[in-house]
C-alpha positions as CSV (number, residue, x, y, z in Angstrom):
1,X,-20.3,15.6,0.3
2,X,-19.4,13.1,3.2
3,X,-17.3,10.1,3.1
4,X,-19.3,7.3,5.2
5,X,-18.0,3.6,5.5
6,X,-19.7,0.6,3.9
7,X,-20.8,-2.2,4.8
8,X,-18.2,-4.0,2.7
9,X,-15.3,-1.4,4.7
10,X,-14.8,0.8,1.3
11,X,-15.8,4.4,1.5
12,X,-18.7,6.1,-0.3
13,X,-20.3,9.4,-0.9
14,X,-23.3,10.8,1.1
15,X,-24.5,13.3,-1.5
16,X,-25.0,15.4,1.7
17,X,-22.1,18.2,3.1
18,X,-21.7,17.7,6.6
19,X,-23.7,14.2,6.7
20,X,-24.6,12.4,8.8
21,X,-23.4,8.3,7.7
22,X,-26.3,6.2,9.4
23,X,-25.2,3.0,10.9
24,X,-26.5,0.5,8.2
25,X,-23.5,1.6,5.9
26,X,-25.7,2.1,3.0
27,X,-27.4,5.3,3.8
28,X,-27.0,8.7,5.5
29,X,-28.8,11.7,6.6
30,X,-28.6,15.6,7.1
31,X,-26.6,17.3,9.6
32,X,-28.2,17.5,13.4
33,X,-30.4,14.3,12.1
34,X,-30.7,10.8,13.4
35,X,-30.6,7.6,11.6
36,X,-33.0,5.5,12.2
37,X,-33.5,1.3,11.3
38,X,-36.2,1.9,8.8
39,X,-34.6,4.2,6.7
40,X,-36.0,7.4,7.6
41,X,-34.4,10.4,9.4
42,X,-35.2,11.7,12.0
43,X,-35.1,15.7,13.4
44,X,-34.5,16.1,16.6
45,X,-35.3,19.8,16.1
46,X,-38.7,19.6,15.0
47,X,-39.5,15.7,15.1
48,X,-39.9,15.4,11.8
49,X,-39.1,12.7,9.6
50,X,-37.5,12.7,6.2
51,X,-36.1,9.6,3.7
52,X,-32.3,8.7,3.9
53,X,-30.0,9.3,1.2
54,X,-28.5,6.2,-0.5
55,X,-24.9,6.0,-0.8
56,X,-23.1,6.3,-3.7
57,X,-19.6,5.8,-5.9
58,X,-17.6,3.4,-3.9
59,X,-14.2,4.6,-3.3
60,X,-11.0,2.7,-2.5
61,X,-8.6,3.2,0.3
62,X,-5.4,3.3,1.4
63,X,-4.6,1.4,4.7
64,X,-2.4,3.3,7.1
65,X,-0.3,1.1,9.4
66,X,-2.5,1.9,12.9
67,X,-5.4,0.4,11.1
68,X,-7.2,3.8,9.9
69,X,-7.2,4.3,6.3
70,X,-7.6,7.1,3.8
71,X,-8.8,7.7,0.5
72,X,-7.3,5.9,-2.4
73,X,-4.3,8.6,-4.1
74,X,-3.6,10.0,-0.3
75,X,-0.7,9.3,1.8
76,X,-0.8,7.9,5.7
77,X,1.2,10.2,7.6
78,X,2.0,9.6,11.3
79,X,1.3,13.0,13.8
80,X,2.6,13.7,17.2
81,X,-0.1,12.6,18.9
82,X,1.2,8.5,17.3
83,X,-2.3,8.2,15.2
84,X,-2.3,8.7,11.5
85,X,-3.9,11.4,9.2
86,X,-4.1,11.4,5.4
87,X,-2.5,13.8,3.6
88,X,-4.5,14.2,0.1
89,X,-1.6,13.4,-2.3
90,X,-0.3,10.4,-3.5
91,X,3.2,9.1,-2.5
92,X,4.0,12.2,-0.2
93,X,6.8,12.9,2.0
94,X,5.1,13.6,5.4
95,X,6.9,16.1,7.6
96,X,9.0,14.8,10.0
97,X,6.8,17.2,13.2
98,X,3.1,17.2,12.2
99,X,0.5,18.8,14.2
100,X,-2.6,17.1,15.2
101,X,-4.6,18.1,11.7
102,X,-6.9,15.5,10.4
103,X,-7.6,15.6,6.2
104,X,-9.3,12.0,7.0
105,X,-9.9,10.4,9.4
C-alpha cells in the first residue's frame, strides 16, 4: 500500500503499492496514472480512464521538529543532509551520522 495525506493532514492508505495519492486527499490512483478532478484516472500510456481508489484507515503521526512527520510508533531522526527521516520504531535512539535514507517521508 501507499501512505497519501488527507485532507484533514493525517495519513491514510491507498489500497494501491506504488500509488499514486491524487491531489483531493481522499483518493488515489495506480502507478504512471494521473489524477484527475472528477474522480477518474487517467493513463497516460493508453489514454484510458479508470475510477479512483478511495482512501482508507486514517493513521496518526508523529511530528518531527522540521515540520515533516511520520507514522504514529516511528521515531524523527535528523540526517546529514539537516532534513528528518523516520525510523519505523517507537522511541529510538537515532545514530549520531545518518545517511540520507528516507523510511518516510
Amino acid at each position: 500500500e501507499t501512505f497519501c495525506q488527507t485532507t484533514t493532514g493525517l495519513w491514510a492508505c491507498c489500497p494501491i503499492e506504488s500509488g499514486v495519492c491524487c491531489n483531493d486527499g481522499l483518493h488515489c490512483c495506480p502507478k504512471d496514472h494521473l489524477c484527475l478532478s472528477n474522480g477518474t484516472c487517467h493513463s497516460a500510456t493508453n489514454q484510458s480512464l479508470s475510477l479512483s481508489f478511495p482512501l482508507k484507515d486514517t493513521l496518526s503521526i508523529v511530528s518531527c521538529p522540521d515540520g515533516s512527520s511520520c507514522p504514529n510508533a516511528n521515531t524523527c531522526c535528523q540526517i546529514s543532509s539537516g532534513e528528518y527521516a523516520c525510523c519505523p520504531l517507537p522511541d529510538a535512539v537515532c545514530c549520531s551520522k545518518l545517511i540520507e535514507i528516507k523510511f518516510w517521508k
